[in-house]
N, C-alpha and C positions, 0 to 999 in steps of 0.2 A: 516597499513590498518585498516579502521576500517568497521564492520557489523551492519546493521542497518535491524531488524529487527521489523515486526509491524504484529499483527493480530488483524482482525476485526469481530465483532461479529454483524451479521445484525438482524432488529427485526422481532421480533418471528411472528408478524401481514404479514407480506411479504408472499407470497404466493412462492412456487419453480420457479415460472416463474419469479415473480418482481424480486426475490434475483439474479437469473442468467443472468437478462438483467443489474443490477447493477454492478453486480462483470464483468458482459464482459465490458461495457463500462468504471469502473476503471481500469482494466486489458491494456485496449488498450492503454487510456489515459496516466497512467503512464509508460507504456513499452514506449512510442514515447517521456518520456522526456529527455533519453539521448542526443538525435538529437538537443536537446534544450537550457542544463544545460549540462557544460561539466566536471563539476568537479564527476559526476554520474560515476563510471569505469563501475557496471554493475547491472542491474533492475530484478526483475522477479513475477510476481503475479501470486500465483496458489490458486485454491480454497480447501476447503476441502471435500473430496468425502466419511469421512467415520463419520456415521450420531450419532454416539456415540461419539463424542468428541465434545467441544461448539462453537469454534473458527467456521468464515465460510471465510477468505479472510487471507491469507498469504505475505506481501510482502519482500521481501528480496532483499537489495541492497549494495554495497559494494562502499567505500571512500577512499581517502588516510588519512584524518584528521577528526576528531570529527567537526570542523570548518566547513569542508565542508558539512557534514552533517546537520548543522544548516546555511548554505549560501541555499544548498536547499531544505528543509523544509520552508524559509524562501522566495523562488524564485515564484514569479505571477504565471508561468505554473504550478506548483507544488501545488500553495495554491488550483489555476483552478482543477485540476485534484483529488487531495483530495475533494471537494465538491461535486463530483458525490455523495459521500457516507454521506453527510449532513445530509437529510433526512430520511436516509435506517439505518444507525449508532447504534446500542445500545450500544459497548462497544468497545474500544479499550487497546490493549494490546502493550509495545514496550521495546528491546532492543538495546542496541549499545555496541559493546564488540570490542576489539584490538584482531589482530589475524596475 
């Protein structure tokens, strides 16, 4: 199995209201792409609630293969649902680890 994790760092211009209508609308987007992409086992985006760390969007999803992970990363719904955060983006962070 493998973990794919990713954290997202939105810009600092965003006010608390833009940052939480972005992270809800990727939150949802991406939680609905299992229904979608089925090599996904399991999805979850949470934000970060504590104001002393940089990161502001968490997503954690789990595969059977490295492969599948680059089949969805790679998937229209997925590329869709990543570009909520197009615009809002400053920095992204990502792992993928066997487990």
């Amino acid at each position: 199995m493998v973990k794919h994790i990713v954290m997202f760092k939105l810009k600092d211009s965003l006010s608390a209201t833009e940052k939480m209508e972005v992270i809800t609308r990727f939150k949802e987007a991406i939680e609905a792409l299992p229904a979608k992409i089925d090599v996904i086992r399991k999805v979850f985006v949470g934000w970060n609630i504590n104001e002393a760390e940089s990161w502001d969007i968490c997503l954690e999803s789990e595969f059977d293969t490295l492969d599948d992970v680059k089949l969805y990363a790679a998937h229209p719904d997925h590329v869709s649902a990543a570009g909520i955060l197009k615009d809002a983006k400053q920095d992204r962070a990502c792992v993928d680890y066997e487990f």
